[in-house]
C-alpha positions, 0 to 999 in steps of 0.5 A, a space after each residue: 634746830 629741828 622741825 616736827 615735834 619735840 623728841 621724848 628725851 633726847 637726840 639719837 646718833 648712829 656709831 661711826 668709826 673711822 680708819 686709816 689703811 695700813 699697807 698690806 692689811 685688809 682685815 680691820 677690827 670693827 668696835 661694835 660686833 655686826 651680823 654682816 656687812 649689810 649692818 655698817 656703811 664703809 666709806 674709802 676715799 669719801 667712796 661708798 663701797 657695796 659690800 660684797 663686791 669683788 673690789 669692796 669688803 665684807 663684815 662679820 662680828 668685829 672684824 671687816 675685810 676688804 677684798 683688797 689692801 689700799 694704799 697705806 694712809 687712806 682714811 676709811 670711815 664706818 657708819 654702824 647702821 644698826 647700832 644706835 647711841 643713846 645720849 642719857 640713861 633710862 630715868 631713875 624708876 622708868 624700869 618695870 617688869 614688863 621690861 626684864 626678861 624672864 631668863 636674865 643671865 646674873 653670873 658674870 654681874 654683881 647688883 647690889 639691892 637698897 636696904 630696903 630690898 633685902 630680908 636681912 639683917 637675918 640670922 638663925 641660931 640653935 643650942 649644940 646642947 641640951 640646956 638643964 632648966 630650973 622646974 617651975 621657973 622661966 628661963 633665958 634660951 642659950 642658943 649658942 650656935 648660928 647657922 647664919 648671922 647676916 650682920 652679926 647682929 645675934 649675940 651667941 655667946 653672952 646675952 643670946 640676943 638679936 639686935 638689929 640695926 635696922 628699922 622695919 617688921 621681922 619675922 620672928 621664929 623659935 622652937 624648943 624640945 621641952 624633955 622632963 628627962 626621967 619620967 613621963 610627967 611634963 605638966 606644962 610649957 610656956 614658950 615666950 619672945 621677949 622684946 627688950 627685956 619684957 614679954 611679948 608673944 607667949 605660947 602656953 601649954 598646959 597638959 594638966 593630969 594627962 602627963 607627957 614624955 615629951 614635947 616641942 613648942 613653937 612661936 612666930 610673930 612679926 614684931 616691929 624694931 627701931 633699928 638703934 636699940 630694940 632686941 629679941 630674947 627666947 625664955 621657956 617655963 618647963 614645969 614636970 613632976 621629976 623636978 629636972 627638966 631641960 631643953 633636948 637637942 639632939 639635932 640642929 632640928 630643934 630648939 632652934 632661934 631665927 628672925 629675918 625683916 620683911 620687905 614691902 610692909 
């Protein structure tokens, strides 16, 4: 029983410990790390000792030292009054941020985040080298080599496509370097996402008689995924008077594939 209101959540004990006296030895090893002696009360023989008396102990960190060795068998007992025990666990979602601190040390310490918590799947992808194009026609994007696949979920050497296991918004990006090779005659560029082998986002640029040398398109949207059977594709339309188009990759810069899933939406 218990007078006064009902506690919150549960009972709070402090830590105890309790000894048996070695002959000779006076330093003991303390299971919970103290700043002095001030932070524990010892107990002899059922004796209160005052710490820092010449016949008594002192503490620091683990380890307690009696001033004198005790007869070999006396039971010594330690009440840690600064260490409290708790007997449940903070509930589940009971933490926020006013709670962490701003300099919280990681290193040492592996957290594992739910699904939901994390961009991935993610991956990026770029072509190793230039891709030739049919003129005039619309074009699968090979991008062939990844930088980084988070689930090995961007197929990079068949059907160059990312199929992501996991439902939510992505963020989908891509880039190309529409280069008409011999002439400064590129008349247009369409660059497009596919979703499941249908078009979805398309960017177009038509640069009618004032011909170009040569020019890098870009596209993003957020696209939603079913995460069992949705995938992404890149497919580009050159059209240039040289007749000989192709995608110019002459850096990891350019012509560059990529998609992540967003977290909170």
């Amino acid at each position: 029983m218990y007078l006064g209101n009902s506690p919150a959540l549960n009972y709070t004990s402090l830590a105890t410990q309790t000894f048996t006296a070695v002959t000779g030895q006076t330093q003991y090893t303390l299971d919970h790390s103290v700043a002095n002696g001030n932070d524990i009360l010892l107990y002899i023989a059922n004796v209160k000792q005052v710490e820092g008396n010449s016949n008594s102990y002192t503490a620091t960190g683990n380890t307690l030292t009696l001033n004198t060795a005790i007869s070999a068998g006396t039971e010594m007992y330690c009440l840690f009054v600064s260490v409290a025990r708790e007997s449940i666990t903070p509930p589940n979602n009971s933490v926020g941020t006013s709670q962490l601190t701003s300099s919280l040390d990681l290193s040492s310490k592996t957290i594992t985040l739910a699904s939901n918590m994390t961009n991935a799947p993610a991956f990026e992808a770029h072509l190793s080298s230039s891709q030739s194009l049919t003129d005039a026609t619309t074009t699968k994007v090979q991008f062939n080599t990844e930088i980084f696949d988070t689930d090995n979920a961007y197929d990079n050497s068949t059907n160059y496509r990312f199929t992501p296991q996991v439902a939510g918004k992505y963020f989908v990006y891509a880039d190309v370097d529409a280069d008409p090779v011999a002439t400064a005659g590129l008349v247009s560029v369409s660059l497009f996402i596919y979703k499941n082998g249908s078009e979805f986002r398309t960017h177009e640029l038509n640069f009618n008689s004032n011909y170009t040398r040569r020019f890098s398109a870009a596209i993003s949207c957020v696209i939603d995924m079913n995460g069992s059977s949705d995938y992404l594709e890149i497919f580009v339309y050159v059209n240039d008077t040289s007749g000989n188009p192709q995608l110019n990759a002459t850096s990891t810069l350019n012509n560059l594939f990529g998609a992540y899933k967003l977290i909170g939406v």
